[in-house]
Structures are given as C-alpha cells and as structure tokens.
N, CA, C and O atoms as a GROMACS GRO file, in nm:
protein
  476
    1UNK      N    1 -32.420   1.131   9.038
    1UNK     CA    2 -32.335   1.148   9.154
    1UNK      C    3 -32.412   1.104   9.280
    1UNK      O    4 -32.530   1.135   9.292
    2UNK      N    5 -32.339   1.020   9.388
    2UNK     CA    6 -32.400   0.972   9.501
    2UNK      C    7 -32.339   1.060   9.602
    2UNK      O    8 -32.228   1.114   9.598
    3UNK      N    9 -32.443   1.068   9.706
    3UNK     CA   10 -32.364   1.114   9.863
    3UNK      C   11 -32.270   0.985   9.950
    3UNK      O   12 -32.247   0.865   9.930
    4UNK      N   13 -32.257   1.024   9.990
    4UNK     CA   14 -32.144   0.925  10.084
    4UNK      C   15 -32.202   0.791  10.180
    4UNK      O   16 -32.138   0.692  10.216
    5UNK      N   17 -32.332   0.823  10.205
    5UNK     CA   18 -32.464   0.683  10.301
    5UNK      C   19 -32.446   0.644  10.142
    5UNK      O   20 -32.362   0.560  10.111
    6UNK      N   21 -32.528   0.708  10.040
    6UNK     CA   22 -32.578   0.612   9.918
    6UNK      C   23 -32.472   0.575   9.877
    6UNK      O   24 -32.518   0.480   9.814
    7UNK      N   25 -32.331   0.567   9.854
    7UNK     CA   26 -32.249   0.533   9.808
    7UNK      C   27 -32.196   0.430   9.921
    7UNK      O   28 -32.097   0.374   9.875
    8UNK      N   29 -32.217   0.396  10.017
    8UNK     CA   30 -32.112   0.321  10.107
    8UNK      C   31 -32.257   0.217  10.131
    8UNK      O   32 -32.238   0.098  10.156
    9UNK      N   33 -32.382   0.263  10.122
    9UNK     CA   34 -32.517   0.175  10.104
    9UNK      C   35 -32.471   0.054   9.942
    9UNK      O   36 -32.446  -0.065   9.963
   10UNK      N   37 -32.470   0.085   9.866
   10UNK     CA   38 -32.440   0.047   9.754
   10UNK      C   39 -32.312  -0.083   9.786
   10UNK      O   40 -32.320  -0.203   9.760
   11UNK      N   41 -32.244  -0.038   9.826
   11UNK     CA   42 -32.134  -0.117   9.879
   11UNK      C   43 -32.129  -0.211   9.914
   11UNK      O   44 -32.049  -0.289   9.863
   12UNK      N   45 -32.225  -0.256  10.037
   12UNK     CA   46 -32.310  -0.316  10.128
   12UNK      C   47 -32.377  -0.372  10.062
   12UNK      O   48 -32.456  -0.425  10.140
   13UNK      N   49 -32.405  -0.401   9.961
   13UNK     CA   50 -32.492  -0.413   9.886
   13UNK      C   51 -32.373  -0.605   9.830
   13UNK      O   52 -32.428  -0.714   9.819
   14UNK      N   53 -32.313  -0.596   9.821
   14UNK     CA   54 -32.214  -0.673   9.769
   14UNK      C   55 -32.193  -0.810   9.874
   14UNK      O   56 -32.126  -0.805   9.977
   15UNK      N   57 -32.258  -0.920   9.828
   15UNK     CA   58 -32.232  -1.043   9.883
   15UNK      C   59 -32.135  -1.037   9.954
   15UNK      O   60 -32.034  -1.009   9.890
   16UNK      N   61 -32.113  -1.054  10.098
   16UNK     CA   62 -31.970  -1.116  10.178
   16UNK      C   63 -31.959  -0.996  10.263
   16UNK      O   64 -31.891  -1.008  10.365
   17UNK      N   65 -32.028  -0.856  10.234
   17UNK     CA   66 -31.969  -0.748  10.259
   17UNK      C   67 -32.004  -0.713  10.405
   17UNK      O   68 -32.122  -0.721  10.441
   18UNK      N   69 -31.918  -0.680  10.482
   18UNK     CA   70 -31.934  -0.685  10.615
   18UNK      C   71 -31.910  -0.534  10.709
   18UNK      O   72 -31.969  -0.494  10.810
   19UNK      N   73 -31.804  -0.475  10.633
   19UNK     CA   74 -31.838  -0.320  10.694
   19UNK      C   75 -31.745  -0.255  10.555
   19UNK      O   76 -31.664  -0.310  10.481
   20UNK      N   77 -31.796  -0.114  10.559
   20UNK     CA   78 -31.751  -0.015  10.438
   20UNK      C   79 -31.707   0.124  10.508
   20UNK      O   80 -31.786   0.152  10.598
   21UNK      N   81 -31.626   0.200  10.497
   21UNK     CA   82 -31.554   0.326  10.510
   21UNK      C   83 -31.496   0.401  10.424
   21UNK      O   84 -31.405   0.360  10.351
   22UNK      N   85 -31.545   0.530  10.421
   22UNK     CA   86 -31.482   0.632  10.362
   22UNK      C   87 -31.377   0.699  10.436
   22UNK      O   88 -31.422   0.766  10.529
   23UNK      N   89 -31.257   0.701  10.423
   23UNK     CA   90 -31.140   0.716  10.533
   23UNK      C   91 -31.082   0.830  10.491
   23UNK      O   92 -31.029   0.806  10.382
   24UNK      N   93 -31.058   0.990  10.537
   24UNK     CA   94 -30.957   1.060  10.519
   24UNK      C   95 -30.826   0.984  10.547
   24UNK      O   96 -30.817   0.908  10.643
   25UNK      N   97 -30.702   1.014  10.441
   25UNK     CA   98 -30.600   0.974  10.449
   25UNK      C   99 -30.497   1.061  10.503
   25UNK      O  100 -30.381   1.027  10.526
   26UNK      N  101 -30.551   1.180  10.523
   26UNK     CA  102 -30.439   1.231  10.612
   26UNK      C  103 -30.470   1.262  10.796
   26UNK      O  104 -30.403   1.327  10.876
   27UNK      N  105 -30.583   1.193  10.813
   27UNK     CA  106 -30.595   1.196  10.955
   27UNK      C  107 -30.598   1.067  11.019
   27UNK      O  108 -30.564   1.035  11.133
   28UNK      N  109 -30.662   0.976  10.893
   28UNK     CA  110 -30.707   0.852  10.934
   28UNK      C  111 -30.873   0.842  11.005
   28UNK      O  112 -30.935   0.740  11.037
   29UNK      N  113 -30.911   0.973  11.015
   29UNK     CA  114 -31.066   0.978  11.075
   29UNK      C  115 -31.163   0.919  10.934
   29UNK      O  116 -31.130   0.910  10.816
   30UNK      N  117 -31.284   0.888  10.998
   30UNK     CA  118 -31.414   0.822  10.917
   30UNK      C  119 -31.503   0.916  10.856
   30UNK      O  120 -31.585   0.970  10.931
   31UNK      N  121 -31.504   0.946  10.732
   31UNK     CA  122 -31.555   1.024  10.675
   31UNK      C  123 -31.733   0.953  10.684
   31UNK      O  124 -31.830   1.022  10.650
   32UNK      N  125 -31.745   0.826  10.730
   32UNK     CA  126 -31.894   0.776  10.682
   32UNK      C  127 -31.838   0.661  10.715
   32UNK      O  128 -31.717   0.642  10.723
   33UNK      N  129 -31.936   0.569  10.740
   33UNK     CA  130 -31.912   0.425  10.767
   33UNK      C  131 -32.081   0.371  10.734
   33UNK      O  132 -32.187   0.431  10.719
   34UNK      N  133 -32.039   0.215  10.731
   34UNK     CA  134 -32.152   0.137  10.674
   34UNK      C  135 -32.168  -0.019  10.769
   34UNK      O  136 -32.068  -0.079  10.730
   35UNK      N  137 -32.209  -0.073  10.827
   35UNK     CA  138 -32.163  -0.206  10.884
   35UNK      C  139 -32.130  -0.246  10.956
   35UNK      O  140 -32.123  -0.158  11.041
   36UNK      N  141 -32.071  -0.405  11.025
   36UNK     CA  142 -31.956  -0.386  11.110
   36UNK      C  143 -31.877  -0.515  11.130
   36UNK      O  144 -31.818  -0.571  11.038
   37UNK      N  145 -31.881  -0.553  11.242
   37UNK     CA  146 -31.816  -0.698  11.276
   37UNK      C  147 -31.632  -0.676  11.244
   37UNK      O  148 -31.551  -0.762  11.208
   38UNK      N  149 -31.608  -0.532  11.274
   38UNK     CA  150 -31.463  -0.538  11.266
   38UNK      C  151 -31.459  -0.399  11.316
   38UNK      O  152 -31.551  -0.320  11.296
   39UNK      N  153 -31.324  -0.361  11.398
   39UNK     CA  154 -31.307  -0.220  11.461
   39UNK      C  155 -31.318  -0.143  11.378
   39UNK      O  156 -31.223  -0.173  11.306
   40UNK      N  157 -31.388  -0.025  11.311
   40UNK     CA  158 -31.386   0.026  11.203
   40UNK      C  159 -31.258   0.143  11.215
   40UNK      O  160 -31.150   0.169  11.162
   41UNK      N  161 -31.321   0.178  11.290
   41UNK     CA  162 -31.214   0.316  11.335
   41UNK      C  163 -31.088   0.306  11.335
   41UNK      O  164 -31.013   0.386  11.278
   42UNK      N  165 -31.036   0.158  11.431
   42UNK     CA  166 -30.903   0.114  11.405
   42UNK      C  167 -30.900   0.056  11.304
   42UNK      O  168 -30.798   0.106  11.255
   43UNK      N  169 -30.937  -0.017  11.231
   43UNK     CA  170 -30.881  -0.058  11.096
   43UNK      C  171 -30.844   0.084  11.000
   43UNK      O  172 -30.741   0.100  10.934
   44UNK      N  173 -30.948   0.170  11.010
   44UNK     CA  174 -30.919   0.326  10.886
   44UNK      C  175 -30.803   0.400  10.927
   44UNK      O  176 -30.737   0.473  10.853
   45UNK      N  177 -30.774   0.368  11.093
   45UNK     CA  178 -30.661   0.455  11.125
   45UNK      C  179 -30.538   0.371  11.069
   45UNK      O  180 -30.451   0.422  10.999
   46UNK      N  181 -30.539   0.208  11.115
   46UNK     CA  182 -30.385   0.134  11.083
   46UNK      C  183 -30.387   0.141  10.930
   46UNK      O  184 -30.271   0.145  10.888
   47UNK      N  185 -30.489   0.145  10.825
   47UNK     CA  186 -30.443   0.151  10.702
   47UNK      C  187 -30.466   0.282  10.623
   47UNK      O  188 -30.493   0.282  10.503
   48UNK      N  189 -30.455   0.373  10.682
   48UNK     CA  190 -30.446   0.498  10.657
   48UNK      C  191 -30.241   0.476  10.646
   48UNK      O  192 -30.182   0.523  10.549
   49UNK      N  193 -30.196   0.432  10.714
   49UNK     CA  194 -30.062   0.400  10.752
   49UNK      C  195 -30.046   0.294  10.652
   49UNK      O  196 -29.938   0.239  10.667
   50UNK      N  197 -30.096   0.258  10.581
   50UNK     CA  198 -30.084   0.088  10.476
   50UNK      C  199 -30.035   0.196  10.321
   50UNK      O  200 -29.953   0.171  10.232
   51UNK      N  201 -30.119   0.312  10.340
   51UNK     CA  202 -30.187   0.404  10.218
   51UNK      C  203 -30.039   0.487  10.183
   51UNK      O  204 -29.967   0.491  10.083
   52UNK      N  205 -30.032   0.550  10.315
   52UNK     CA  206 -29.892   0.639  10.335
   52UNK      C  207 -29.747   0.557  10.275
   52UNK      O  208 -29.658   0.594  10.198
   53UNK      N  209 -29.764   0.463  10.330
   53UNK     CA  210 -29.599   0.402  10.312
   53UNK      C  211 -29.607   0.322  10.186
   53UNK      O  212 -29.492   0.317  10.143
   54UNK      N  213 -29.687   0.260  10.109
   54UNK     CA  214 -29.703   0.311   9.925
   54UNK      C  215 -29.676   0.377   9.893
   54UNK      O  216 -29.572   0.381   9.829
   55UNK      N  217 -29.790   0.534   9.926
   55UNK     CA  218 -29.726   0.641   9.839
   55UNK      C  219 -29.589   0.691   9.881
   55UNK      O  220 -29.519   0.745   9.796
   56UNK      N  221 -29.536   0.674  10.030
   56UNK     CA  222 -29.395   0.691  10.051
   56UNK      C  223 -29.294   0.617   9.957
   56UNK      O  224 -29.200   0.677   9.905
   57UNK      N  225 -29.317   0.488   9.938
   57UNK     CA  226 -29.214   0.371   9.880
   57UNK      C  227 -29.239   0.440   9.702
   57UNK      O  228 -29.152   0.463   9.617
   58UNK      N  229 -29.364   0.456   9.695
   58UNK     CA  230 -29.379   0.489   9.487
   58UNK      C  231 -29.273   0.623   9.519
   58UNK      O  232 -29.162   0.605   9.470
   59UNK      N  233 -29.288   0.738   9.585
   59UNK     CA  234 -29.231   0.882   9.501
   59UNK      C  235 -29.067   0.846   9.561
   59UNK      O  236 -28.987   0.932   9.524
   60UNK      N  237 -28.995   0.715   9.662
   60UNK     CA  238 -28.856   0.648   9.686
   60UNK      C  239 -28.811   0.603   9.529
   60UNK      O  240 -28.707   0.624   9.467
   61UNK      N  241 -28.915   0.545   9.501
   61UNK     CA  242 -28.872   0.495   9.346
   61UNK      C  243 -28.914   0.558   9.233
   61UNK      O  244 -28.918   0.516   9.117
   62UNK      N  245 -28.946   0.666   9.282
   62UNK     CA  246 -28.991   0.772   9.200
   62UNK      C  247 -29.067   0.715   9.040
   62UNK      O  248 -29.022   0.736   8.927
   63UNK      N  249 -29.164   0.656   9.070
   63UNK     CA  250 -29.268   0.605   9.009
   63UNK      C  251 -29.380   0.702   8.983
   63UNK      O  252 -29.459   0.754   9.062
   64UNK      N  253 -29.366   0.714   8.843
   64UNK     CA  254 -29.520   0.811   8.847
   64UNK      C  255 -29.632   0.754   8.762
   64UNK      O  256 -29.661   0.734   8.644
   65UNK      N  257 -29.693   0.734   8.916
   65UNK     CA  258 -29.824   0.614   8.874
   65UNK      C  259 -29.908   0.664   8.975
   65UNK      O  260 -29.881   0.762   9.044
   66UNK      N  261 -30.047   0.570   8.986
   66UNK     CA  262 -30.098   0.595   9.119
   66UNK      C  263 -30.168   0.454   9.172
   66UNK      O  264 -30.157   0.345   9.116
   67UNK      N  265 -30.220   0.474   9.256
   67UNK     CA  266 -30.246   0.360   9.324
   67UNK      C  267 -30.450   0.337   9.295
   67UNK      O  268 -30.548   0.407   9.320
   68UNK      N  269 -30.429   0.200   9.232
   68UNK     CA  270 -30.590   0.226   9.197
   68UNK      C  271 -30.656   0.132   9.282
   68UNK      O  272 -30.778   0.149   9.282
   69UNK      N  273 -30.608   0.014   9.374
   69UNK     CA  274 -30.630  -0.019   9.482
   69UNK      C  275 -30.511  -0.137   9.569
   69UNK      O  276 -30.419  -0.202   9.520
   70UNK      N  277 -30.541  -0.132   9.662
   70UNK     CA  278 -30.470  -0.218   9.780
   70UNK      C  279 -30.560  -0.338   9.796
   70UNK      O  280 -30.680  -0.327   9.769
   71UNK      N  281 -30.512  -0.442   9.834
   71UNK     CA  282 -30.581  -0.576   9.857
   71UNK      C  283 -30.486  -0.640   9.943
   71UNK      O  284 -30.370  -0.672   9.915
   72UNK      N  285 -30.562  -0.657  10.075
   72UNK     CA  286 -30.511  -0.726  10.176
   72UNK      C  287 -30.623  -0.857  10.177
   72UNK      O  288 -30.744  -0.846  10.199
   73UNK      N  289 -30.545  -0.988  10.145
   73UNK     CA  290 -30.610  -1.155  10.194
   73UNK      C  291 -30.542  -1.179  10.320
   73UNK      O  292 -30.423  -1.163  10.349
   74UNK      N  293 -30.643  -1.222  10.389
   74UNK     CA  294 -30.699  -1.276  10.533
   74UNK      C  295 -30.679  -1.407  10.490
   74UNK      O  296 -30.669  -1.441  10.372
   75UNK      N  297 -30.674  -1.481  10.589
   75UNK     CA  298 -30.717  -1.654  10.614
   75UNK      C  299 -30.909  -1.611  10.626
   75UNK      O  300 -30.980  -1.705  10.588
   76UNK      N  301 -30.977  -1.499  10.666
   76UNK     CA  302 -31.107  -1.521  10.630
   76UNK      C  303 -31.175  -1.374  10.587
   76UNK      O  304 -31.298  -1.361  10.588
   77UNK      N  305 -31.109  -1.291  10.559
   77UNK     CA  306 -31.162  -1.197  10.485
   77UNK      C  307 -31.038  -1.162  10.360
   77UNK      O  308 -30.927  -1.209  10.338
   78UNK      N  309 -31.111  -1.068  10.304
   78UNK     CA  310 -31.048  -0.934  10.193
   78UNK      C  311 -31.088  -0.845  10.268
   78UNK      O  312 -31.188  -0.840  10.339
   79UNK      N  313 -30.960  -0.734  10.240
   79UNK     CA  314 -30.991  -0.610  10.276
   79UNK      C  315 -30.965  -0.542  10.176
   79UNK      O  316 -30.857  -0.584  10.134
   80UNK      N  317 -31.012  -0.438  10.094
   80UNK     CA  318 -30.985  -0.402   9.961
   80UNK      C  319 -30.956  -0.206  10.022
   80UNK      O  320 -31.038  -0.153  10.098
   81UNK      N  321 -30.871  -0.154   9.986
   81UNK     CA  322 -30.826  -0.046   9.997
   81UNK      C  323 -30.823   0.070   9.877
   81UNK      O  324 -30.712   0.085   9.827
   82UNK      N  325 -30.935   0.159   9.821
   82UNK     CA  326 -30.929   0.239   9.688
   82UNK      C  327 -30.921   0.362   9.728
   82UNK      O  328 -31.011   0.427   9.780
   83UNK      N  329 -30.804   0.399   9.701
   83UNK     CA  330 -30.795   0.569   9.720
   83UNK      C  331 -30.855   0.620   9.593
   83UNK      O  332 -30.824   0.566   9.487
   84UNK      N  333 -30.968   0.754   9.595
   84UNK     CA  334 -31.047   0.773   9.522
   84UNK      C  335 -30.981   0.894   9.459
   84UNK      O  336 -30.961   0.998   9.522
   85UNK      N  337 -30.950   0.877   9.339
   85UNK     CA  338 -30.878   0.935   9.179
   85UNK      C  339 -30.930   1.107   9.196
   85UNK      O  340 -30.852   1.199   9.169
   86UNK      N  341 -31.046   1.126   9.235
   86UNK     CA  342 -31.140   1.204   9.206
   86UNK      C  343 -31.106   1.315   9.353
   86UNK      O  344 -31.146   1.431   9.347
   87UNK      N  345 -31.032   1.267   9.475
   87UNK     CA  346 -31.080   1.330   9.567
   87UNK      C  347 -30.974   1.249   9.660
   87UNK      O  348 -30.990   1.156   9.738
   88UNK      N  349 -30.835   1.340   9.609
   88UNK     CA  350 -30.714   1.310   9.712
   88UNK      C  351 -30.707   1.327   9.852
   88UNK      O  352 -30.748   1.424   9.914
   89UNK      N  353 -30.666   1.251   9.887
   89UNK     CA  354 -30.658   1.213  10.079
   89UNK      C  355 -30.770   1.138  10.111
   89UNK      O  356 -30.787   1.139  10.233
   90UNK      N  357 -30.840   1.083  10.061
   90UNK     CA  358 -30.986   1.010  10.046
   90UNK      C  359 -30.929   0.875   9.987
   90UNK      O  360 -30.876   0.868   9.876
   91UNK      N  361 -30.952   0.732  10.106
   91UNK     CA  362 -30.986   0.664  10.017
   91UNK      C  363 -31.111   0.537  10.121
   91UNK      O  364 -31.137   0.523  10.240
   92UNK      N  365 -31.157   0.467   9.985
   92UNK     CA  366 -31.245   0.364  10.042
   92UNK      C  367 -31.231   0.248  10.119
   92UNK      O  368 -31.117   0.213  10.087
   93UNK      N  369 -31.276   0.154  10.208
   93UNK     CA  370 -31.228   0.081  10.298
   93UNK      C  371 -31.337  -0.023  10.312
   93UNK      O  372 -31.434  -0.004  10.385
   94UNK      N  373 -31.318  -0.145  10.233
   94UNK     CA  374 -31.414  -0.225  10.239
   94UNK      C  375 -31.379  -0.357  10.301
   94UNK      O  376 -31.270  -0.412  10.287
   95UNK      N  377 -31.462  -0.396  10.357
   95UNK     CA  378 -31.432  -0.558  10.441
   95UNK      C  379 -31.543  -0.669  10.383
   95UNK      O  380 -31.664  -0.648  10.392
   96UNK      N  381 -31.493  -0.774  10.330
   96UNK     CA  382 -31.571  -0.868  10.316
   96UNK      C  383 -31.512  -0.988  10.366
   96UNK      O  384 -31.391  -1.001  10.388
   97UNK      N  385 -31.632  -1.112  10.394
   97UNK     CA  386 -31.629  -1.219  10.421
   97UNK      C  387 -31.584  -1.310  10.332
   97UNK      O  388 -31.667  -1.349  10.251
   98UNK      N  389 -31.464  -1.357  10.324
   98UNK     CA  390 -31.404  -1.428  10.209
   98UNK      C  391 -31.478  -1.559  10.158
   98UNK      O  392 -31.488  -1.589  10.039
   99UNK      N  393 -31.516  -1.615  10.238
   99UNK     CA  394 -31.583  -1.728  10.201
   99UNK      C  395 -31.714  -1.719  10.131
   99UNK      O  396 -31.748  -1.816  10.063
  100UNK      N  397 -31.822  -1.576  10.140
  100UNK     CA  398 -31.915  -1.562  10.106
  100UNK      C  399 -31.910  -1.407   9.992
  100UNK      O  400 -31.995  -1.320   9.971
  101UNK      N  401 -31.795  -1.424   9.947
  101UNK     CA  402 -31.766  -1.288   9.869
  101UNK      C  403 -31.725  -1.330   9.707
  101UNK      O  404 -31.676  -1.439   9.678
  102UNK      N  405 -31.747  -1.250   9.633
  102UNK     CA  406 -31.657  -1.265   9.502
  102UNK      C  407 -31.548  -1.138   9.442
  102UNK      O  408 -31.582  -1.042   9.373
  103UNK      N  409 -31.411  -1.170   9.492
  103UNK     CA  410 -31.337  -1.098   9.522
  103UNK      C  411 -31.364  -1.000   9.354
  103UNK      O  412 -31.406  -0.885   9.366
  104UNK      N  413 -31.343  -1.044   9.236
  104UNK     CA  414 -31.331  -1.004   9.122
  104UNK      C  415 -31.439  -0.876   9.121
  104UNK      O  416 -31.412  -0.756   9.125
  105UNK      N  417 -31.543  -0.927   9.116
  105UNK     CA  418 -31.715  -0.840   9.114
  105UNK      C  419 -31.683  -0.771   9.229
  105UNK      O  420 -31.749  -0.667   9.223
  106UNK      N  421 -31.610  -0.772   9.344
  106UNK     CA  422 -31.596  -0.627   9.452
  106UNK      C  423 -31.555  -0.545   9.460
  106UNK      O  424 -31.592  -0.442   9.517
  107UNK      N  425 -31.437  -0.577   9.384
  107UNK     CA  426 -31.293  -0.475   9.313
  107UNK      C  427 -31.427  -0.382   9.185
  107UNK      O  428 -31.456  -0.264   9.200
  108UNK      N  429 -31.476  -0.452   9.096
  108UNK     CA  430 -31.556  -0.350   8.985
  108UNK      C  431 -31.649  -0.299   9.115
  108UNK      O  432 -31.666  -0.177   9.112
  109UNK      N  433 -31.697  -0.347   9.198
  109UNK     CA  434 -31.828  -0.284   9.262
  109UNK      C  435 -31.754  -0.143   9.356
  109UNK      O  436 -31.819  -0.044   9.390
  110UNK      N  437 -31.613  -0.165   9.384
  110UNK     CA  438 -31.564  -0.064   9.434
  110UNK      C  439 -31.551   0.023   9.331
  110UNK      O  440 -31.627   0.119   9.336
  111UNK      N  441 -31.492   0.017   9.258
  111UNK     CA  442 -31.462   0.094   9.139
  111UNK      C  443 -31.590   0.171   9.073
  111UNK      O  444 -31.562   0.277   9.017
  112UNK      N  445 -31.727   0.130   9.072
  112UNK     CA  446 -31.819   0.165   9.035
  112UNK      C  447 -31.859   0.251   9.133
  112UNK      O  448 -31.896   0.360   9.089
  113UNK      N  449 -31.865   0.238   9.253
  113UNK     CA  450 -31.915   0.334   9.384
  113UNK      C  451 -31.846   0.432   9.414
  113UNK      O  452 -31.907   0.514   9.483
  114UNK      N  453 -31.700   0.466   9.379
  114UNK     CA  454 -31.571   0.563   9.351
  114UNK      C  455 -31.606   0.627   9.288
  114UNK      O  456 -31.604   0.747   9.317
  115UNK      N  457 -31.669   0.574   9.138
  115UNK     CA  458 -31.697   0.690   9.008
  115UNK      C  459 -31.815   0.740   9.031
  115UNK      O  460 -31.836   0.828   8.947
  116UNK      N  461 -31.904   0.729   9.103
  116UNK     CA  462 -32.021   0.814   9.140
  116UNK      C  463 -32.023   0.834   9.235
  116UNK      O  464 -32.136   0.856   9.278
  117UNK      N  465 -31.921   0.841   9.326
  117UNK     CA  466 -31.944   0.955   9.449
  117UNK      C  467 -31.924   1.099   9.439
  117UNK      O  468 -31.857   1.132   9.341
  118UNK      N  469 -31.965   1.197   9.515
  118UNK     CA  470 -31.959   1.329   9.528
  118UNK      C  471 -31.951   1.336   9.655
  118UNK      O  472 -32.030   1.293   9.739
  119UNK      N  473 -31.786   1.430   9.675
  119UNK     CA  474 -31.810   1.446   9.825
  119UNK      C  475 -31.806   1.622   9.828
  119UNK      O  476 -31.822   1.682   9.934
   0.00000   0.00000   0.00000
C-alpha cells in the first residue's frame, strides 16, 4: 500500500506526464497534487462535474456498472480520469503530454497506482 505523494510520485513517473491529482468527487477539492503546467485546481473542480454527470447519465439508464476510467483527447494532451474502486468519491486526475506519452502504458500505470494506494 502507497500514501498519496508516493502514489501520485509514481505517476509522474510516466513519460509525457505533466501534472497528477487525487480529487475528492464530491467537493471537487485536491486531495494531493503532483506537477504542473495546467490549472490544477480548476481542472479537479470542472471534472469533478465530467465524473458527476456519468454517474448521473449511468443510474438515468439505470446501468449497473461502474466507471473504470474517463479519457479526454486534446489536440495536445490526454487527460485520463480514474475514479478509485477502492475509495468512493475519490478519483485520480492525470495530465499528459500527448506527443511525448504512451496513452496505452498510462491507462495500466494508472490502474497500477489505484491498486496500491491507501488513503
């Protein structure tokens, strides 16, 4: 199990990667941050609102599933969005540089930094 620096350190860790957040989803506040070169704060708050109106639209269509991540493409980034399985109203908030990233290996590298966090 990681703390929340070693887990959002790890992150960072990932070619292209340009800032990382652990985002409560029901306030939209920064549980931890990593990085930068993008508003962090405002980005966790507007897609805290990206997070909501999913899970609003899944329980409209009354879908019982869950959401294992969001992926927003840029003309020059990814923004990859993982609400963490383990620790509802929590999810992860990663930004990379599209041109210097490998979208496939970021999605597992998120997924890997999810399953060993402890918050």
């Amino acid at each position: 199990m990681s703390n929340i620096t070693e887990s959002l350190e790890k992150a960072m860790e990932l070619e292209g990667a340009m800032c990382v957040a652990l985002v409560d989803s029901e306030s939209g506040m920064i549980l931890g941050q990593q990085g930068g070169g993008v508003d962090i704060e405002l980005a966790a708050a507007g897609n805290t609102e990206v997070v909501r109106a999913k899970l609003k639209t899944m329980r409209s269509l009354d879908l019982d599933d869950s959401i294992h991540d969001i992926l927003i493409t840029l003309g020059k980034q990814y923004h990859i969005i993982r609400p963490l399985a383990q620790n509802e109203g929590v999810f992860m908030y990663l930004v990379l540089d599209k041109s210097h990233s490998n979208l496939a290996l970021a999605r597992r590298k998120v997924q890997d930094v999810e399953s060993r966090l402890a918050l």
